[in-house]
N, C-alpha and C positions, 0 to 999 in steps of 0.2 A: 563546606556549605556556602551556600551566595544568593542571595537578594533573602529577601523579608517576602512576608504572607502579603499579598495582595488581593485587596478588595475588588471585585470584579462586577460587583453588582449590592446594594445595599445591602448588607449584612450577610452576605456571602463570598467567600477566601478562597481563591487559591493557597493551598498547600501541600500541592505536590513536589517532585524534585528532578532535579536538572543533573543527565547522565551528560555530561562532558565530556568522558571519554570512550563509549561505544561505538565501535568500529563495525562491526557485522549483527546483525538479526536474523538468523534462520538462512544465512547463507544471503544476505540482501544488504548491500554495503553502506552503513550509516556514516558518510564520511563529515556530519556536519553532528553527531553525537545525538540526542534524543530528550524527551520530558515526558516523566509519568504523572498525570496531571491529576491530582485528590482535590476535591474542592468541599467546604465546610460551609453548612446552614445554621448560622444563630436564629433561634427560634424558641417556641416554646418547645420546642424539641429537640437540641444539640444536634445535626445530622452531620454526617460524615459523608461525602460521594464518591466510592472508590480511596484503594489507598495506592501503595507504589510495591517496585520491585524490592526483594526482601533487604538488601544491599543498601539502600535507604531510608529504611526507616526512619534509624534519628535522623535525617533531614525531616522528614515529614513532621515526625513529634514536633521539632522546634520549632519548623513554623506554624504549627497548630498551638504551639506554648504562646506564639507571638499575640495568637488572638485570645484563647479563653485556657481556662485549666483543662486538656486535655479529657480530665476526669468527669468533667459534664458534658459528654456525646453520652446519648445514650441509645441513637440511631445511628446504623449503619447502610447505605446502599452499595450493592453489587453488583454493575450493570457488568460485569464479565469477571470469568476465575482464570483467564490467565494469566503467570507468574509476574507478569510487570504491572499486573493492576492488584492483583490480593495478594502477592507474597510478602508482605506485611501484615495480613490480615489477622494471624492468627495471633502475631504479639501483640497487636491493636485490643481482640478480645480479649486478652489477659492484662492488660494495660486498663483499659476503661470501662469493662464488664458490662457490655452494650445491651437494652432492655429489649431491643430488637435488632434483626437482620435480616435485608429484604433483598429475596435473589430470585429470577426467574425460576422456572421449574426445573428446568436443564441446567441449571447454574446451581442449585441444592444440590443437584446431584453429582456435579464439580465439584462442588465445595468440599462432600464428604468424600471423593476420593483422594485430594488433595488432603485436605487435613485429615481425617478420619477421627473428627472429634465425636463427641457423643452427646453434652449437654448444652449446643452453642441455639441462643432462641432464632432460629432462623426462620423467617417465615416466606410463603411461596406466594409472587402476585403475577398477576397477567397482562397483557394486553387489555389496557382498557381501566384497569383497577387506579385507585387514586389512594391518595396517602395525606392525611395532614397533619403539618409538623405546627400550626397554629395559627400564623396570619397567611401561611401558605397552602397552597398544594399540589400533590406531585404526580402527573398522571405518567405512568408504565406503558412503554411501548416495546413489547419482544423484538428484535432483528438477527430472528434465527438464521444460521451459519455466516452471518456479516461479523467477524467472520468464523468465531466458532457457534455451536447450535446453543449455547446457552446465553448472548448476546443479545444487550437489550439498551434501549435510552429511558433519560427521566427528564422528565419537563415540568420546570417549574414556572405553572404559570400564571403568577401573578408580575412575575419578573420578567417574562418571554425568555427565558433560558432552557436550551436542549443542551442538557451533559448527556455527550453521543457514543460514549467508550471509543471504539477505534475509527469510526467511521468520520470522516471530515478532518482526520489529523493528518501529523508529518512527524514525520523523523526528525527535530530539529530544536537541537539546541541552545538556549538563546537566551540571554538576562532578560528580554522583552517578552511582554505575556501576551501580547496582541496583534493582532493584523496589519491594523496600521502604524507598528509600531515597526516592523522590517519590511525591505527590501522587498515588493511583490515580487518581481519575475522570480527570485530566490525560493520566496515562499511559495509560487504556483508550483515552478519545479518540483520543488520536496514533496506537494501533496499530490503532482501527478506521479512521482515514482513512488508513493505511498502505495495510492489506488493501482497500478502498473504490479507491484509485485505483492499487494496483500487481498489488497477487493477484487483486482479482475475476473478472475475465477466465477465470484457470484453475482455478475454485471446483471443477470433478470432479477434476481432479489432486490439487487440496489433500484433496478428501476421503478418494482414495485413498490417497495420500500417508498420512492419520493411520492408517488401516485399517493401511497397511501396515508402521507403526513399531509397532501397537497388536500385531498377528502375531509381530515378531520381537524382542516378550517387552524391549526397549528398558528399561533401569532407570535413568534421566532424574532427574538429581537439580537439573540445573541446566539452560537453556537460554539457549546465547550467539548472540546474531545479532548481524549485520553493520553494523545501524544501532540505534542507543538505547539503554536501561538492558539489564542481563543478568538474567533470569527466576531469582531465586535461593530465594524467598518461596513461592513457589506457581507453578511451573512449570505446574501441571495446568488453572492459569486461562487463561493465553493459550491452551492445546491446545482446552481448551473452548470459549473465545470463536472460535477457526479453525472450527471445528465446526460451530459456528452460522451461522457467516457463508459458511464452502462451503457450505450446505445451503438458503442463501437465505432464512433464517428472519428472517421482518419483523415487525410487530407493527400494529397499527388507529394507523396512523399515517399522513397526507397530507402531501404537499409539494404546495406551489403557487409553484411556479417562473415568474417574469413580469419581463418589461420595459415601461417604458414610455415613449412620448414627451410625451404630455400629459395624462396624468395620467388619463385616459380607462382605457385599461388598468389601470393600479392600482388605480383602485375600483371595475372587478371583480373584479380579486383579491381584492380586501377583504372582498368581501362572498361571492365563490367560498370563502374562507376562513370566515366567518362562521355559510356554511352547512353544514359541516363540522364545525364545533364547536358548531352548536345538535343536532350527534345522537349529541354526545358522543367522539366520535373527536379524538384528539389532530392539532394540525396545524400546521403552518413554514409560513409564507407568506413568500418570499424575491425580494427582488428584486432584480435582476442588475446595479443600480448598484452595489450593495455587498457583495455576497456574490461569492464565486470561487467560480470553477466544481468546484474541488475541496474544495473544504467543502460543494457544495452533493452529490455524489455521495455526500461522508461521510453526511450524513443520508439520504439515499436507500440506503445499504447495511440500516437496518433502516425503512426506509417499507414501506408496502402501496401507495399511492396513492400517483400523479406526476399533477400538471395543471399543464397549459402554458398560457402566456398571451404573447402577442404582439401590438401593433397592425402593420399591413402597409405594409413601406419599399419602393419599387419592385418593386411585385407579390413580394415578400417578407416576410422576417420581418427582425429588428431584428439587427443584426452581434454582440450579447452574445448573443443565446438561439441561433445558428446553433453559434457557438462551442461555446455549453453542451453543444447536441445532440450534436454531431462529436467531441467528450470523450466524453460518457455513453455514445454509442453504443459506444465503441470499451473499455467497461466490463464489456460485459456481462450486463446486471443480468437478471436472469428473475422471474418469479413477480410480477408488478408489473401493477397493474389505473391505467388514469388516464383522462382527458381533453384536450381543448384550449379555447380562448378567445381572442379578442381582439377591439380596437377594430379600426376602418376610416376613409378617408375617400371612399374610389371604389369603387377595385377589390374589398379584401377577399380579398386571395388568402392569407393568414397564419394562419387557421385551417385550412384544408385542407391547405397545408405540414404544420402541425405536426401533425396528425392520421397523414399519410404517415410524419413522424419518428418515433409513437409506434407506428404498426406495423413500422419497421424495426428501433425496438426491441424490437421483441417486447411492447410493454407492450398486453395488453386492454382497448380502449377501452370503454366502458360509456355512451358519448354520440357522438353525430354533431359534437358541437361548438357554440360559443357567437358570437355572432357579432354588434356592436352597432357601428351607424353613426355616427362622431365620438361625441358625449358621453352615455353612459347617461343615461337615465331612473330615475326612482323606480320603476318597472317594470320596466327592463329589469337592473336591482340586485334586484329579485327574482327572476328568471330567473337569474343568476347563484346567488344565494343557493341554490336548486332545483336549480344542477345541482352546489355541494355537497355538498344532500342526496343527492341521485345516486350520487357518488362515495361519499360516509360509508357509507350503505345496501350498496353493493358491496362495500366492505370489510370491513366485519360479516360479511355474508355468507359471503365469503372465508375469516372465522376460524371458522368452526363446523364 
């Protein structure tokens, strides 16, 4: 265990816990570790907001020990039942025998698949419903599938604090509890590969979503989410950066996403990349030995341009860029202009895959595709180079 409960607002705690060593989430690479963020209301009501992953527990107890006896919460909120925010929950309700428990509607009905308790007082509130724990109160805002359907915020506001569950967080490990307590670019980072591989998906919800906190006049002084630092500096930055990123707002910027076997592929990329920065458009050429797949959507959250490159494994494509695809697809991404590439040694069936891949993404192709038998020529590195120019040219285009 490491650091003490912290006060984050008068008479409300942090006491959630700091996973240090969490490497992967759902196939989404946490290379800087994570925090499940529980935060406690002294009041005339003991509340509890969210607890953590079941693995942590006695971290959370203790630093809930740090502030009051455990044993007086007698409120519970559940702004979401998945396992890093309630799998704690149920030894919580055997631990402090809570007088209530307040969960979406969709979120009761998590709860009792998950636990399948019988006598836990859970009670069901909505959009719009308020709560008072005393000198407080705490108005419910649903944020169905942000990101699962039972997903909701609580605002308490006498304090201007939105606890936002997943929405506004990061991946991100850290002794510090605050925004301005790390490294911003670090920090934008982590919550653009947040949104990049957990919200993209439901970028109309999130838009509506802001509209709709923007409507009801919300006086947000603070913004706690469920995972990483808490938004205490400039709250109105992460609401902006959401903004931008529901709105699919990218910038003259290519990826060239490639595997290869012998090296064939690669120096097309090289030079698919080369053509690309002779027309002045910035570009990541990445290759799938060392990039993950979720770093690689992170930069695809502000690209213009995606080009795939693949040489052909048994009348297919290479088992990193199938993976890539079956991720990204399942991403989302829209507004995205690209191409395809690769080497062969027979068949050549792995551009026309990947061409099929980038129309199931929705991505507008702006080429038929590249296509070069075992080891490029000095010509056929120009044809790569040309297509590029191809792409660059389209995405110019695209920003005017």
């Amino acid at each position: 265990m490491s650091g003490n409960a912290i006060e984050v607002k008068p008479g409300i705690y942090w006491v959630g816990a700091i996973d240090w060593g969490l490497r992967d989430f759902h196939g989404y690479s946490t290379e800087l570790g994570s925090t499940y963020n529980a935060f406690l209301v002294i009041d005339e009501h003991v509340t509890l907001f969210d607890t953590v992953k079941a693995t942590h527990t006695e971290e959370m107890l203790w630093r809930i020990g740090q502030v009051i006896d455990p044993q007086r919460i007698d409120t519970i909120v559940v702004n979401h039942a998945e396992m890093d925010h309630s799998g704690s929950l149920g030894r919580m309700v055997e631990a402090v025998h809570p007088e209530r428990i307040f969960a979406s509607p969709a979120c009761e009905k998590a709860l009792k698949a998950h636990f399948h308790y019988r006598d836990w007082p859970v009670r069901v509130v909505k959009t719009g419903d308020r709560l008072n724990l005393g000198k407080r109160n705490v108005t419910f805002l649903e944020t169905r599938m942000l990101h699962w359907p039972d997903s909701m915020f609580s605002f308490l506001e006498e304090d201007g604090l939105l606890i936002s569950s997943d929405a506004f967080g990061a991946h991100y490990a850290s002794s510090e509890r605050f925004d301005d307590e790390v490294e911003t670019g670090e920090l934008m980072h982590q919550a653009a590969k947040y949104y990049a591989n957990i919200l993209n998906p439901y970028s109309p919800l999130v838009a509506a979503l802001l509209e709709q906190v923007r409507k009801l006049g919300l006086k947000i002084d603070m913004i706690a989410p469920d995972h990483g630092v808490i938004w205490r500096k400039d709250p109105g930055r992460i609401l902006s950066a959401y903004a931008d990123w529901a709105a699919q707002k990218t910038r003259e910027k290519v990826l060239v996403v490639f595997d290869s076997m012998w090296h064939s592929t690669e120096k097309m990329a090289e030079s698919v990349g080369q053509g690309v920065l002779e027309k002045d458009v910035s570009v990541q050429v990445m290759d799938l030995h060392g990039w993950h797949r979720s770093d690689v959507v992170t930069e695809l959250l502000d690209a213009r341009g995606l080009v795939l490159g693949s040489p052909t494994l048994n009348n297919g494509m290479l088992p990193r860029m199938a993976d890539m695809i079956c991720y990204a697809r399942g991403l989302r991404f829209t507004n995205r202009l690209g191409a395809a590439f690769g080497s062969y040694g027979w068949g050549g069936e792995a551009v026309k895959l990947l061409n099929e891949a980038l129309d199931e993404m929705k991505v507008r192709r702006v080429s038929e595709g590249l296509r070069v038998q075992y080891v490029p020529t000095g010509e056929d590195l120009d044809r790569c180079r040309e297509l590029g120019h191809t792409v660059a040219a389209a995405v110019l285009a695209d920003s005017r």
